[in-house]
C-alpha positions, 0 to 999 in steps of 0.5 A: 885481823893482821897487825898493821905491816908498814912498807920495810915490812916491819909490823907496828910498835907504836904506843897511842894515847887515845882520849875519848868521853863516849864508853862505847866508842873509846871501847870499839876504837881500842879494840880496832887499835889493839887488833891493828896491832898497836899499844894502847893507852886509853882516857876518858878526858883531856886532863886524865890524858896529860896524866896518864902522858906525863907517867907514861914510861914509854914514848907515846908515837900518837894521840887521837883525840875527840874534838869536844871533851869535857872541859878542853878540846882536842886542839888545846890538849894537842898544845898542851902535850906538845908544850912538853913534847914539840914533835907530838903527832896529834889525830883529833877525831868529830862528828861535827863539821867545820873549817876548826874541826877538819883542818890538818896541819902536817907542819905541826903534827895535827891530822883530822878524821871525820867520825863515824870512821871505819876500822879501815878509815882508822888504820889507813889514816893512821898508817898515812900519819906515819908515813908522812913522819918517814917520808919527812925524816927521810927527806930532811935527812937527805938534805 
């Protein structure tokens, strides 16, 4: 697998934060992120994920998230690392369905994709998340 090349032709340096109770699917997804050619950081939970946040010594580009993880969800970890860092962009992942579960909000950085998810579902939303940030930075900037 090619790491992901955006459209200047430059290959990924964003470092994700990862937060995902379920062994398996943590392991598969890293390994998806990883080979997409991406840094990863990965946790088990939401309290452990603003840890590992605040620690970080590199800026963190994104956070995919479970929905449901013990004792928060993914919504309230999204207000809880964007407390610290507005601008924080935020992919919450489930296998559930639901207006709270798949509403995105582009204005505030939060972006929903339904599991189970595909290694090219996963990238692709990841690559569409970053365009939007540069076609939005392009636009105000243009302004």
């Amino acid at each position: 697998m090619q790491p992901i090349v955006f459209a200047n032709g430059q290959p990924t340096c964003h470092t994700i934060l990862l937060v995902e109770d379920e062994p398996f699917v943590r392991d598969a997804t890293c390994s998806i992120l990883k080979n997409a050619g991406f840094f990863v950081l990965s946790t088990a939970d939401a309290f452990d994920a603003i840890r590992v946040y605040e620690e970080c010594n590199r800026p963190i580009d994104l956070v995919i998230t479970d929905m449901i993880l013990p004792g928060r969800t993914g919504h309230q970890l999204g207000a809880d690392l964007r407390s610290r860092s507005p601008q924080l962009r935020v992919l919450i992942t489930s296998g559930y369905g639901g207006a709270e579960c798949d509403t995105e909000d582009p204005s505030t950085h939060t972006y929903f994709l339904a599991k189970p998810y595909s290694r090219r579902g996963l990238v692709e939303k990841i690559e569409t998340i970053f365009d939007d940030e540069v076609l939005r930075n392009t636009a105000t900037q243009a302004s």
